[in-house]
N, C-alpha and C positions, 0 to 999 in steps of 0.2 A: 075390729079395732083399726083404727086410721092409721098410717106410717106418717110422720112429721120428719119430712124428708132432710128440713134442714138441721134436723137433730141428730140425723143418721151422717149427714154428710160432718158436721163436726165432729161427731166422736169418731170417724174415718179418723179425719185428722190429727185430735187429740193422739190415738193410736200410734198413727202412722209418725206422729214427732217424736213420742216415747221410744218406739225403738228407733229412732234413728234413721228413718229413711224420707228419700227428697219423694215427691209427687212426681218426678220422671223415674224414679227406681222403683214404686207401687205400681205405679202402671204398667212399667214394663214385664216385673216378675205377675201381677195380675192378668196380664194381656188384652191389656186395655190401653185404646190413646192418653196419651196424657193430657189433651183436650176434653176429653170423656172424665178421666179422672176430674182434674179442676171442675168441671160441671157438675159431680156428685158430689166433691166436697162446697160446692155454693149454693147446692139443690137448685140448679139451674133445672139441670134433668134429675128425674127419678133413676136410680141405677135398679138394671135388670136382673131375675134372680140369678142368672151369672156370672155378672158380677159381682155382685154380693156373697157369693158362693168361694171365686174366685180372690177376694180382696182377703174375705174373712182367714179366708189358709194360707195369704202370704202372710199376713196377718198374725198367724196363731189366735184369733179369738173367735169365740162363739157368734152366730149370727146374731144372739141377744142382746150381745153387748150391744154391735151395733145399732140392731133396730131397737134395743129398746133400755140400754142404758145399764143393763143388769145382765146376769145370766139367770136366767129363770129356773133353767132344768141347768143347775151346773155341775158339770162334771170335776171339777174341783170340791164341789164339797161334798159328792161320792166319796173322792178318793182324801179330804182330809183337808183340802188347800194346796197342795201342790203346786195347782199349773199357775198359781197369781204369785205362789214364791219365786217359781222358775221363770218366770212371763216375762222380763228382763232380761235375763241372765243372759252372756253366752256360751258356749258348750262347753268351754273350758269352767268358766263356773258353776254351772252343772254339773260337770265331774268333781270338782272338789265338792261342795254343799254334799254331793249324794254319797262322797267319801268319809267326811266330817257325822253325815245321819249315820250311817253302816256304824263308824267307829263309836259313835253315842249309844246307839242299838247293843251294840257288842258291851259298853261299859254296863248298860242298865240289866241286861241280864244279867253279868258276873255278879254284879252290888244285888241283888234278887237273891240270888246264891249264895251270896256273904250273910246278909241280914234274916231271912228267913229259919 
């Protein structure tokens, strides 16, 4: 299967606006030039599996997404969906959501107990 470099370098992008960060704050936390960056996001250059390695974990996403628009083998929907609920968030919203599931978990039991 072929990589379609400049598909890879937009969904970079697409990403990388979502949460919030400039093409000097990707690169930097990637360890990459910001020259280097802007060239993977224009498919100027092909980014090495390094980078790609490297992006996808400032990132938080799957290599999939990027090379190929999906998570293929996703680990989100192992566990349910989780990491595209949380994939936004920041920690502090994290802690509440995961405080809000706990106390919904805790209700559905009790209501299990009542009704049964």
């Amino acid at each position: 299967m072929e990589i379609n470099y400049k598909m890879v370098g937009r969904r970079i992008r697409e990403v990388r606006k979502r949460k919030k960060l400039s093409q000097e704050k990707l690169a930097e936390l990637a360890g990459i030039s910001t020259q280097y960056m802007s060239q993977i996001e224009t498919a100027a250059r092909k980014l090495s599996l390094r980078s790609l390695a490297s992006i996808t974990e400032v990132l938080k996403v799957s290599s999939d997404v990027i090379l190929y628009g999906n998570e293929r083998y996703s680990s989100a929907e192992r566990r349910g969906g989780e990491d595209e609920i949380f994939m936004d968030c920041t920690e502090y919203e994290k802690q509440v959501l995961k405080g809000v599931m706990a106390g919904t978990k805790q209700a559905l039991f009790l209501s299990r107990e009542i009704f049964e």
